[in-house]
PyMOL Python script that loads the backbone (N, CA, C, O; Angstrom):
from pymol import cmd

cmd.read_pdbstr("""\
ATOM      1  N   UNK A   1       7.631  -0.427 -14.065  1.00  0.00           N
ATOM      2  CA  UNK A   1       6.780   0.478 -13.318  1.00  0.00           C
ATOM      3  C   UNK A   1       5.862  -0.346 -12.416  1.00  0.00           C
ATOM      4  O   UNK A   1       5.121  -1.245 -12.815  1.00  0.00           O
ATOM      5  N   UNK A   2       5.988   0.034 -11.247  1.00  0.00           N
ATOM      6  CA  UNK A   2       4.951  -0.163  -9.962  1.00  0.00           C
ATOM      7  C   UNK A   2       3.185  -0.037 -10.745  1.00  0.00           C
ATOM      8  O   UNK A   2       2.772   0.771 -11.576  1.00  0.00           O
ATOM      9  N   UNK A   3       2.465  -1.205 -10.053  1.00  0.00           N
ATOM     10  CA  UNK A   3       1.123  -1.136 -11.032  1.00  0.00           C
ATOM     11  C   UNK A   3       0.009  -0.185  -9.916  1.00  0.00           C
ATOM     12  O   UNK A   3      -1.037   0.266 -10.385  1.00  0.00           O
ATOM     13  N   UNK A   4       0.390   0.055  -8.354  1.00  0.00           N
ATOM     14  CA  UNK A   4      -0.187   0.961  -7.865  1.00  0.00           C
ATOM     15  C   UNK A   4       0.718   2.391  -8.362  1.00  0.00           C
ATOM     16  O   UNK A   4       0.116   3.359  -7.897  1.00  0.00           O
ATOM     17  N   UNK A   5       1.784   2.788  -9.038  1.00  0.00           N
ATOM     18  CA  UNK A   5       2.233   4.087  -9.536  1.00  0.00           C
ATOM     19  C   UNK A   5       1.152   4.052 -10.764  1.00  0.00           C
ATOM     20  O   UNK A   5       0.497   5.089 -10.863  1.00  0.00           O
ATOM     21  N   UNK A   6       0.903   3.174 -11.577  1.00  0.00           N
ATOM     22  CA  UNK A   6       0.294   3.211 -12.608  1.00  0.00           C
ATOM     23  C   UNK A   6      -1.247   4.236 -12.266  1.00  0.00           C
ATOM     24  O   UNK A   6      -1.554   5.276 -12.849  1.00  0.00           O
ATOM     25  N   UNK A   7      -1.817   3.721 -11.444  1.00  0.00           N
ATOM     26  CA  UNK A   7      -3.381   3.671 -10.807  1.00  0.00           C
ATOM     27  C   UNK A   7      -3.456   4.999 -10.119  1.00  0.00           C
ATOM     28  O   UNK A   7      -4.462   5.692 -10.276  1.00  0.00           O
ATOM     29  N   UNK A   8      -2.360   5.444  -9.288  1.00  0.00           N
ATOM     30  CA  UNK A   8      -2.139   6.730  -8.030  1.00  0.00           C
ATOM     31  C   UNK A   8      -0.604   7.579  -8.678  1.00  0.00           C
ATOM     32  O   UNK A   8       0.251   7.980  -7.889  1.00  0.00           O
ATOM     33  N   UNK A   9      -0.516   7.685  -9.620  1.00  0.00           N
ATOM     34  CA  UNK A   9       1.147   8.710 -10.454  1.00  0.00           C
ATOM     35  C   UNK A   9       0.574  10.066  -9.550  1.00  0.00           C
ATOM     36  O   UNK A   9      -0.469  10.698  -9.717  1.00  0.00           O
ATOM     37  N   UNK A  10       1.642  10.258  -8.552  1.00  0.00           N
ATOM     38  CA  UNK A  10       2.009  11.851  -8.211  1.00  0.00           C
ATOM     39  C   UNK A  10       3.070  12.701  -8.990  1.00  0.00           C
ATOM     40  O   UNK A  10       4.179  12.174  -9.083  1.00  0.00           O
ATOM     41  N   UNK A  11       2.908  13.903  -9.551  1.00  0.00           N
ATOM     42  CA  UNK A  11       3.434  14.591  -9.548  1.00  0.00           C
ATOM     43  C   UNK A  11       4.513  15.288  -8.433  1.00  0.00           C
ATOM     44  O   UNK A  11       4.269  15.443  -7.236  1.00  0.00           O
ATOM     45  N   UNK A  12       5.846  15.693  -9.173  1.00  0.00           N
ATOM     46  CA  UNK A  12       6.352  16.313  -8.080  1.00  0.00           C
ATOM     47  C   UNK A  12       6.006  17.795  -7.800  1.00  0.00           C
ATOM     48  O   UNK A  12       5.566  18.601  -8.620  1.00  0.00           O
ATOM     49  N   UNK A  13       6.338  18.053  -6.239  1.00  0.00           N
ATOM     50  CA  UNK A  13       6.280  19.253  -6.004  1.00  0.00           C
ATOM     51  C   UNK A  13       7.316  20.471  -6.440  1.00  0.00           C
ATOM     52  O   UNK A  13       8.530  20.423  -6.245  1.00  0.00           O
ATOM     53  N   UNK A  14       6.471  21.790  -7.190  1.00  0.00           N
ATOM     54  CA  UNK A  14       7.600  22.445  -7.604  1.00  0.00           C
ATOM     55  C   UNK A  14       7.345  23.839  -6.738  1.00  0.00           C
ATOM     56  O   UNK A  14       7.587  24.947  -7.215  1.00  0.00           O
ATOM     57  N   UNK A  15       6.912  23.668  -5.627  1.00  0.00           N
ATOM     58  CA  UNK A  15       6.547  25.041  -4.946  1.00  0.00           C
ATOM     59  C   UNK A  15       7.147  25.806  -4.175  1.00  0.00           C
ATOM     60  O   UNK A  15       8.170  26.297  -4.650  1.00  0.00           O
ATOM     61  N   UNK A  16       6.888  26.086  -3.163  1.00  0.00           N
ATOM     62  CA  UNK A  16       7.881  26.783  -1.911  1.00  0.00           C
ATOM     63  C   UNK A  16       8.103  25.548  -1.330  1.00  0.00           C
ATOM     64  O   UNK A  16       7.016  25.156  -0.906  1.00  0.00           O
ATOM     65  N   UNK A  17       8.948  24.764  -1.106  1.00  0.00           N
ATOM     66  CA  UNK A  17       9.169  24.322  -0.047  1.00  0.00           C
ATOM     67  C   UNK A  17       8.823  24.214   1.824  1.00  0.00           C
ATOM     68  O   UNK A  17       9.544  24.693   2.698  1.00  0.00           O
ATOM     69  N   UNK A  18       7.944  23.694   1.966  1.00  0.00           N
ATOM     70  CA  UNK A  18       7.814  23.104   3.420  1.00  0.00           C
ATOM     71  C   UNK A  18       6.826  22.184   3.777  1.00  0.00           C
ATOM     72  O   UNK A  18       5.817  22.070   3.081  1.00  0.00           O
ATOM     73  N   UNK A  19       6.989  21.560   4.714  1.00  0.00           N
ATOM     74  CA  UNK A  19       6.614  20.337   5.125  1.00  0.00           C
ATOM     75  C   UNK A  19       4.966  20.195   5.230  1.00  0.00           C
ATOM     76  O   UNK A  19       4.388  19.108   5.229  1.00  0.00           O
ATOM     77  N   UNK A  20       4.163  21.776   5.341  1.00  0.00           N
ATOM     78  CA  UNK A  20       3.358  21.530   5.443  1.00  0.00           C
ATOM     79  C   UNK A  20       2.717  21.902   3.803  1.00  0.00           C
ATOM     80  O   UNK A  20       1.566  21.614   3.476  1.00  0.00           O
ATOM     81  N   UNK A  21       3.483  22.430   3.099  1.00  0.00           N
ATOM     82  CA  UNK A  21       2.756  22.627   1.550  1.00  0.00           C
ATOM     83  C   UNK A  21       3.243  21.530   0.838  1.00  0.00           C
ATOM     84  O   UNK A  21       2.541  21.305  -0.148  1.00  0.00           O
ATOM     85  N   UNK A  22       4.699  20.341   1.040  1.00  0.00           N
ATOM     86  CA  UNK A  22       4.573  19.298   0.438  1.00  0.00           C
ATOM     87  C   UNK A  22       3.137  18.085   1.115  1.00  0.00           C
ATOM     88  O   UNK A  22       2.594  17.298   0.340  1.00  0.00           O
ATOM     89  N   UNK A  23       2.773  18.161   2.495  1.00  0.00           N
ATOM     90  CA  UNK A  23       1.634  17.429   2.681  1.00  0.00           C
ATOM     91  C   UNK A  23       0.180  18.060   2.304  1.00  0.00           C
ATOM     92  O   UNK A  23      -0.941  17.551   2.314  1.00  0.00           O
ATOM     93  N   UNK A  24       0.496  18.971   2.068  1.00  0.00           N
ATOM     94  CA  UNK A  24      -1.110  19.894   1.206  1.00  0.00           C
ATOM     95  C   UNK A  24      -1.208  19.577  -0.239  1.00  0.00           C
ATOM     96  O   UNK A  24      -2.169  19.274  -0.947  1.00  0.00           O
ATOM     97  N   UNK A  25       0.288  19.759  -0.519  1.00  0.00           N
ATOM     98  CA  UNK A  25       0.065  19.070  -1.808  1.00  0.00           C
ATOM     99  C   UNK A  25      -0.064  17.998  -2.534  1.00  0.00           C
ATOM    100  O   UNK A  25      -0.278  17.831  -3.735  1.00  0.00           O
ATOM    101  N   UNK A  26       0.193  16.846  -1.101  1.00  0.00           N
ATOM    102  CA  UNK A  26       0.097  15.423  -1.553  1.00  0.00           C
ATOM    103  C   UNK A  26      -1.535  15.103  -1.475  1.00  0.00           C
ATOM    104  O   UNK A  26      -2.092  14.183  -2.073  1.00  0.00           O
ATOM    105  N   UNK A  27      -2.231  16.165  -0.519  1.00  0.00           N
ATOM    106  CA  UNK A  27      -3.768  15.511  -0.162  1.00  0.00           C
ATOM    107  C   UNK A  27      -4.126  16.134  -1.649  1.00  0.00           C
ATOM    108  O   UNK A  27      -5.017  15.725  -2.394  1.00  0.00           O
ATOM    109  N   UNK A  28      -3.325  17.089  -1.867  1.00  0.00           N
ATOM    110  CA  UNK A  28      -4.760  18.281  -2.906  1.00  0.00           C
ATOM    111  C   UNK A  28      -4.121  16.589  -4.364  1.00  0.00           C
ATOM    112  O   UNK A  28      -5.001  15.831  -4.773  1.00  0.00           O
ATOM    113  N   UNK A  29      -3.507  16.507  -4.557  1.00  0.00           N
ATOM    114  CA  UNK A  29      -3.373  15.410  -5.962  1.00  0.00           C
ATOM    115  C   UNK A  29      -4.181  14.347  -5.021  1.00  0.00           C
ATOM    116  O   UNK A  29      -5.315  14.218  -5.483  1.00  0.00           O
ATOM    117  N   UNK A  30      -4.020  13.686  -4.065  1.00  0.00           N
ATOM    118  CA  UNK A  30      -5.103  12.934  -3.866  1.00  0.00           C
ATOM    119  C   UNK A  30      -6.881  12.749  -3.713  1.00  0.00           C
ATOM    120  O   UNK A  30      -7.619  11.765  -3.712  1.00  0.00           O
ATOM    121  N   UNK A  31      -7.045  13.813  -3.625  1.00  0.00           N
ATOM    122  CA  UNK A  31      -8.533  14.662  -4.111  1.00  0.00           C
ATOM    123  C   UNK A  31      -9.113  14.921  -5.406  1.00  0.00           C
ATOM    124  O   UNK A  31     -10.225  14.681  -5.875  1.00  0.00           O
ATOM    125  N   UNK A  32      -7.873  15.580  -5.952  1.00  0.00           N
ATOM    126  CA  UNK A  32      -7.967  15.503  -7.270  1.00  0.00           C
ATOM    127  C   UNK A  32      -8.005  13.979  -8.132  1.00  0.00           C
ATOM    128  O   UNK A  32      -8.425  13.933  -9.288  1.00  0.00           O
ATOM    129  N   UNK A  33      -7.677  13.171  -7.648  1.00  0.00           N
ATOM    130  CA  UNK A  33      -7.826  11.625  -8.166  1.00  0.00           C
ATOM    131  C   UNK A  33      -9.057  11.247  -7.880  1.00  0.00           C
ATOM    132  O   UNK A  33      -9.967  11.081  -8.692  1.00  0.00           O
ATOM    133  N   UNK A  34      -9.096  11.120  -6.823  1.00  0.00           N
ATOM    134  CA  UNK A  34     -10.215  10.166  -6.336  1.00  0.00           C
ATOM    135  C   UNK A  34     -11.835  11.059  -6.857  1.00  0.00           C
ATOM    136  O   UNK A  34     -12.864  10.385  -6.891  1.00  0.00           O
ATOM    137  N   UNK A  35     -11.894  12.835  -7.293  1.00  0.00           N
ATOM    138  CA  UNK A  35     -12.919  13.352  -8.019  1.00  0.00           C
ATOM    139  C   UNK A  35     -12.760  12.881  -9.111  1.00  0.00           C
ATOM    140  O   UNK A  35     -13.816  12.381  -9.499  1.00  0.00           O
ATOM    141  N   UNK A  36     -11.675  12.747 -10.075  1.00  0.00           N
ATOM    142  CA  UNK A  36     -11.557  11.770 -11.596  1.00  0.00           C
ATOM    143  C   UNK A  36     -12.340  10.577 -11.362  1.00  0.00           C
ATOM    144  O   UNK A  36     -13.340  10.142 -11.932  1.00  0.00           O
ATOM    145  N   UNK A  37     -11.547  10.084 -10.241  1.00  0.00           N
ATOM    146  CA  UNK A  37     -12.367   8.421 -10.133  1.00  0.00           C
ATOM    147  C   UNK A  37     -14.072   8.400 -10.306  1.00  0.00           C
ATOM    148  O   UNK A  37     -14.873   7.778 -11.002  1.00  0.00           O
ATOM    149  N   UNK A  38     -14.140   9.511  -9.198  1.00  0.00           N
ATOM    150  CA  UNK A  38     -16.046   9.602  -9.048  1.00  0.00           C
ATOM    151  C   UNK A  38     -16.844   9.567 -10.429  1.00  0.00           C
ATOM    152  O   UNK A  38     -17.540   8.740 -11.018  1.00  0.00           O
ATOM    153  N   UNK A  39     -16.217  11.414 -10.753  1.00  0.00           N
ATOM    154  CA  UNK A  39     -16.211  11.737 -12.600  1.00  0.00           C
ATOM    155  C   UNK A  39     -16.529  10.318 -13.514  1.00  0.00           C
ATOM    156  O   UNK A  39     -17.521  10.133 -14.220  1.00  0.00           O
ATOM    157  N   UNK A  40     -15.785   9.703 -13.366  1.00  0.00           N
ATOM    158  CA  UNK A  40     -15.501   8.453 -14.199  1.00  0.00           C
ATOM    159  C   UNK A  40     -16.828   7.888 -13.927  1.00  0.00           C
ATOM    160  O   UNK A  40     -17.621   7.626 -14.832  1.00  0.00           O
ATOM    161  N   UNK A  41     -17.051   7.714 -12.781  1.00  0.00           N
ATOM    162  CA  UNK A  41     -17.792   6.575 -12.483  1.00  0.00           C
ATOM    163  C   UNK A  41     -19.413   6.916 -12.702  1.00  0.00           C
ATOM    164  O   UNK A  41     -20.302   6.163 -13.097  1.00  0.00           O
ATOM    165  N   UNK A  42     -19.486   8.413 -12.279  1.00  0.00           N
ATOM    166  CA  UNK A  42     -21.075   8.716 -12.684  1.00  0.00           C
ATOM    167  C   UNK A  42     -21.014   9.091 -14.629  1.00  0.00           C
ATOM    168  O   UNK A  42     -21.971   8.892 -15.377  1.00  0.00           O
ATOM    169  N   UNK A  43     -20.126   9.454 -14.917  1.00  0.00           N
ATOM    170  CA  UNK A  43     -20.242   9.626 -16.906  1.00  0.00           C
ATOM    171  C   UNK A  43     -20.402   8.030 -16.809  1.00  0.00           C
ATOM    172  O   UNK A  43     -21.512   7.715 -17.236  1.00  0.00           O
ATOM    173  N   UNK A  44     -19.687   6.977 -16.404  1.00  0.00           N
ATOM    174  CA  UNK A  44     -20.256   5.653 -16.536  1.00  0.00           C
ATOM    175  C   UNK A  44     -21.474   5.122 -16.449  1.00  0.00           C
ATOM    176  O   UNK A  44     -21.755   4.024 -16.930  1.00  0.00           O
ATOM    177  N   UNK A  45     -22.385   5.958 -15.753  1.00  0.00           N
ATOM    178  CA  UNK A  45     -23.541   5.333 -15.415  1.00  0.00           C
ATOM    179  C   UNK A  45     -23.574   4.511 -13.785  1.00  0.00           C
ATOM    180  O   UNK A  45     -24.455   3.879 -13.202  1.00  0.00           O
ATOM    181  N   UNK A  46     -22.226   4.866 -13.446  1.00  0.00           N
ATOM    182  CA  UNK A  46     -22.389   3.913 -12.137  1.00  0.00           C
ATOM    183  C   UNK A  46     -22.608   3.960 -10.719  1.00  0.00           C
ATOM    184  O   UNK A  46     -22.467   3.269  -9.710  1.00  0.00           O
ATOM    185  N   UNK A  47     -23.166   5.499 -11.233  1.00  0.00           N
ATOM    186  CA  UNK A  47     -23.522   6.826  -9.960  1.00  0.00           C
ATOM    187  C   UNK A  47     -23.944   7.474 -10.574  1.00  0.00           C
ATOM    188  O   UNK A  47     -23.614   7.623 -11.750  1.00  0.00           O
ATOM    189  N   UNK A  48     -25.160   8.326  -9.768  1.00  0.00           N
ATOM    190  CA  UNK A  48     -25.718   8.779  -9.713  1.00  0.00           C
ATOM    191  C   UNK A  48     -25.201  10.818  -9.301  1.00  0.00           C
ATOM    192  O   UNK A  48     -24.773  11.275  -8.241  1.00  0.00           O
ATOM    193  N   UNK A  49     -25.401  11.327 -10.219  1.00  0.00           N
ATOM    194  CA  UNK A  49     -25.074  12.775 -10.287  1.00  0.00           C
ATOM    195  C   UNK A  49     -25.194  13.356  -8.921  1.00  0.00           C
ATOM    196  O   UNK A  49     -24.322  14.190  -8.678  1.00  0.00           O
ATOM    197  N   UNK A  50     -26.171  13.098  -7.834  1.00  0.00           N
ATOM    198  CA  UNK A  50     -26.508  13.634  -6.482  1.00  0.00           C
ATOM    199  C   UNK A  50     -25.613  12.423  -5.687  1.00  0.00           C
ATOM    200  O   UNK A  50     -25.084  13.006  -4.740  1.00  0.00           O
ATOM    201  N   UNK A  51     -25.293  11.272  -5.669  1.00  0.00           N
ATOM    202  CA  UNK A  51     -24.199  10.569  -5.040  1.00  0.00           C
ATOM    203  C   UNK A  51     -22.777  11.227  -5.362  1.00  0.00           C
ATOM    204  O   UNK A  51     -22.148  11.864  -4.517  1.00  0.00           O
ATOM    205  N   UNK A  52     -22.284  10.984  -6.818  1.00  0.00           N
ATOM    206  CA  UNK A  52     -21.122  12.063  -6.875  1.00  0.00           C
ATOM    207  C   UNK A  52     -20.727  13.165  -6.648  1.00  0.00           C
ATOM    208  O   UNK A  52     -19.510  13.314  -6.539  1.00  0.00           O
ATOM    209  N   UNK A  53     -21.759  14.500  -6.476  1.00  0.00           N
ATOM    210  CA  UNK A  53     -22.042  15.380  -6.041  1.00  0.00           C
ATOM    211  C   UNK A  53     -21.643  15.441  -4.447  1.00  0.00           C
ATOM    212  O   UNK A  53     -20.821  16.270  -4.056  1.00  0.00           O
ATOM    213  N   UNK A  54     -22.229  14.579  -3.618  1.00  0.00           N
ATOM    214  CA  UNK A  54     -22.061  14.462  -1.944  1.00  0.00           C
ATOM    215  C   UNK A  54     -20.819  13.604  -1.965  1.00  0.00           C
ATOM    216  O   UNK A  54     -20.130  13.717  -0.951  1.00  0.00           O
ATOM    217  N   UNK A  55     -20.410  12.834  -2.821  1.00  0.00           N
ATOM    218  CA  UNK A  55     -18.910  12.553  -2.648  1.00  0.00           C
ATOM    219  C   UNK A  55     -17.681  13.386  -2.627  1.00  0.00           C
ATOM    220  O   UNK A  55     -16.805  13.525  -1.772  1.00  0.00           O
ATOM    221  N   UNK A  56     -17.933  14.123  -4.307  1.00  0.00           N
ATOM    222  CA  UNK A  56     -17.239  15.184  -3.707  1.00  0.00           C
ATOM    223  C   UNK A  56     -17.185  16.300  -2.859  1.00  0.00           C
ATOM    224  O   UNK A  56     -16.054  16.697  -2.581  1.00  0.00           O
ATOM    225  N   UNK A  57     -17.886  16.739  -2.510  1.00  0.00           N
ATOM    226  CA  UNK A  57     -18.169  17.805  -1.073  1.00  0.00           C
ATOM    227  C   UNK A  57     -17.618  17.206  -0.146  1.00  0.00           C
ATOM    228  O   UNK A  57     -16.633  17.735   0.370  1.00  0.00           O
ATOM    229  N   UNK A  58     -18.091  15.934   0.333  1.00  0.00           N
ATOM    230  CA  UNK A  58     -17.513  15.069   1.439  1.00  0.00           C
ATOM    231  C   UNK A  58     -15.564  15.268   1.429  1.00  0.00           C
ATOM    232  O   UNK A  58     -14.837  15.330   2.420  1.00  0.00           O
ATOM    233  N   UNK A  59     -15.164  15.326  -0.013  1.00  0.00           N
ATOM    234  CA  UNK A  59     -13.895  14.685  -0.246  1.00  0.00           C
ATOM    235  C   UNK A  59     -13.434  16.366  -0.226  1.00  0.00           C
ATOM    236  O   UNK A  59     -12.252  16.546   0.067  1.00  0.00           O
ATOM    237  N   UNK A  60     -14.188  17.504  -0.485  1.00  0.00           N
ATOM    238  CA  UNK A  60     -13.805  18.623  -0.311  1.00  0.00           C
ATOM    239  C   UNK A  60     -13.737  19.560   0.840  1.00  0.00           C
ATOM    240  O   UNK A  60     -13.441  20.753   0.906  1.00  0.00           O
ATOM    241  N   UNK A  61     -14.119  18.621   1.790  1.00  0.00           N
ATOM    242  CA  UNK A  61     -14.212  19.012   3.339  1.00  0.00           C
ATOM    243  C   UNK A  61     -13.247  18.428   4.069  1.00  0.00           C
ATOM    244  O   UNK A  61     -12.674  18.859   5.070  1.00  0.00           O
ATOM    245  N   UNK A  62     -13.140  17.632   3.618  1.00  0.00           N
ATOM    246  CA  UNK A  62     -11.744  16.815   4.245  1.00  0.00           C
ATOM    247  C   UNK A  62     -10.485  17.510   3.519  1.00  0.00           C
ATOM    248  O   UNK A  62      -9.470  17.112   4.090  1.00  0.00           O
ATOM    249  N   UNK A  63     -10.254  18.165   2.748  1.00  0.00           N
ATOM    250  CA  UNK A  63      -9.511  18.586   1.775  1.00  0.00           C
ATOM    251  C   UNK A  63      -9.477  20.404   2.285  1.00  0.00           C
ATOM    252  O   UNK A  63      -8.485  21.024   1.901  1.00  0.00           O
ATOM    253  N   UNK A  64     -10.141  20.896   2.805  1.00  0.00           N
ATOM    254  CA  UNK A  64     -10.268  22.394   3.589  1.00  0.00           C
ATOM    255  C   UNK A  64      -9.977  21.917   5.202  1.00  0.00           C
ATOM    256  O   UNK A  64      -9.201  22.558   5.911  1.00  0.00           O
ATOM    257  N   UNK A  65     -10.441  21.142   5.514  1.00  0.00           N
ATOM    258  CA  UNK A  65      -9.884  20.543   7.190  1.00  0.00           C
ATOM    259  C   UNK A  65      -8.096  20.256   6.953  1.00  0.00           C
ATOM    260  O   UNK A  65      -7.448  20.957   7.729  1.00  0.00           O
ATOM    261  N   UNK A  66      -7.533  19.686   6.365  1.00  0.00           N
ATOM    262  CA  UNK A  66      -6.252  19.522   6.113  1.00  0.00           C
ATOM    263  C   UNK A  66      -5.493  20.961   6.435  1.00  0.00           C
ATOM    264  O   UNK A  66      -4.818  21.370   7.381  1.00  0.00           O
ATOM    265  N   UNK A  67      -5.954  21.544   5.135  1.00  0.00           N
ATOM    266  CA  UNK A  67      -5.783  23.215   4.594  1.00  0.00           C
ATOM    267  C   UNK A  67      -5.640  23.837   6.111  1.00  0.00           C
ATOM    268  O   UNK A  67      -4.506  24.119   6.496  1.00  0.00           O
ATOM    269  N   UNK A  68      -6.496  24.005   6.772  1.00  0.00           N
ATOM    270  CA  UNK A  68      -6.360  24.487   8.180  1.00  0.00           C
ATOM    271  C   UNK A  68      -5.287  23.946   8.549  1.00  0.00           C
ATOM    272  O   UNK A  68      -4.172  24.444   8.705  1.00  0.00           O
ATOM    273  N   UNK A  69      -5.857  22.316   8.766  1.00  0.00           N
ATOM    274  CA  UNK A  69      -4.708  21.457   9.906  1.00  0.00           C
ATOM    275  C   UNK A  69      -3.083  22.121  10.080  1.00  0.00           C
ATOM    276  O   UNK A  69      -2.425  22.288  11.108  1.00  0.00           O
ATOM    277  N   UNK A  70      -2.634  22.511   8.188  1.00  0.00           N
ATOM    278  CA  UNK A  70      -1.851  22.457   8.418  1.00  0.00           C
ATOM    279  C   UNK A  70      -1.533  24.139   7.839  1.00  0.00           C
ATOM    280  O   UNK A  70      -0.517  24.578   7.301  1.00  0.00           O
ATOM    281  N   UNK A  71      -2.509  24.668   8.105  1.00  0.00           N
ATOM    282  CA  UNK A  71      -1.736  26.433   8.056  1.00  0.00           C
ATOM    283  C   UNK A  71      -1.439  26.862   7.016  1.00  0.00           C
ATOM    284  O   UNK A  71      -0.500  27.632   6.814  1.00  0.00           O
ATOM    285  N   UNK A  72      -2.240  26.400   6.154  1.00  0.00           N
ATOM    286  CA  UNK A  72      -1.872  26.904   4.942  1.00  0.00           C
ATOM    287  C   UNK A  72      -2.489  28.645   4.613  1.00  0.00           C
ATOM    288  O   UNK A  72      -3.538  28.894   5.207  1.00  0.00           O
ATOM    289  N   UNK A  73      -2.033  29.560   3.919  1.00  0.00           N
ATOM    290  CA  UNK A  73      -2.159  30.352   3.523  1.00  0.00           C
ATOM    291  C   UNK A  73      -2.897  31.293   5.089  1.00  0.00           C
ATOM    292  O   UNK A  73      -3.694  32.210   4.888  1.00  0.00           O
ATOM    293  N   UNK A  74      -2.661  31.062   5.938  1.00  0.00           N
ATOM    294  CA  UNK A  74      -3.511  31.682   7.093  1.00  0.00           C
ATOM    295  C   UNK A  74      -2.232  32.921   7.589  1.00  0.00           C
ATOM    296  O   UNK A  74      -1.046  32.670   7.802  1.00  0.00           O
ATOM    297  N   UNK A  75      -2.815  34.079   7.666  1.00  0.00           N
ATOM    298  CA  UNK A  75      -2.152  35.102   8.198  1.00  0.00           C
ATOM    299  C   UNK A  75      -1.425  34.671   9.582  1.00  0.00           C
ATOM    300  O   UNK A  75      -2.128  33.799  10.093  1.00  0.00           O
ATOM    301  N   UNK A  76      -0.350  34.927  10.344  1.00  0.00           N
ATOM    302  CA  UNK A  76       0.024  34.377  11.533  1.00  0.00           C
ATOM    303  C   UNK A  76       0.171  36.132  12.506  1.00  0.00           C
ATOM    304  O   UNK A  76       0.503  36.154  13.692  1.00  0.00           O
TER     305      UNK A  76
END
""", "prot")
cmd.dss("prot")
cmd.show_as("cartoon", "prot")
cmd.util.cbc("prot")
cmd.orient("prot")
């Protein structure tokens, strides 16, 4: 096993199929990591509850900008 698969393991996609819900779904598991990571790091002591807090928002705005980018769930 790859030691960055170890660190970043995606799940596969089991959804509808298309190009823009397999790249929604690669950001939404990458969001979802990198809030574990934060998680981790303020229960550690190594942040601060109002730093992790604006991290994730930050990481949840970028994560609704995508969502648009790529049309997800939007009436046409």
């Amino acid at each position: 096993m790859n030691q960055s698969n170890l660190l970043c393991a995606f799940a596969r996609y089991h959804g509808e199929f298309t190009p823009a819900n397999l790249a929604f779904n690669a950001n939404l598991q990458e969001f979802a990591q990198k809030v574990s990571f934060i998680v981790a790091l303020e229960t550690g002591g190594k942040l601060s509850a109002l730093a992790a807090y604006e991290q994730i928002e930050a990481l949840r705005e970028v994560l609704h900008k995508s969502k648009k980018q790529l049309g997800i769930n939007q009436s046409n």
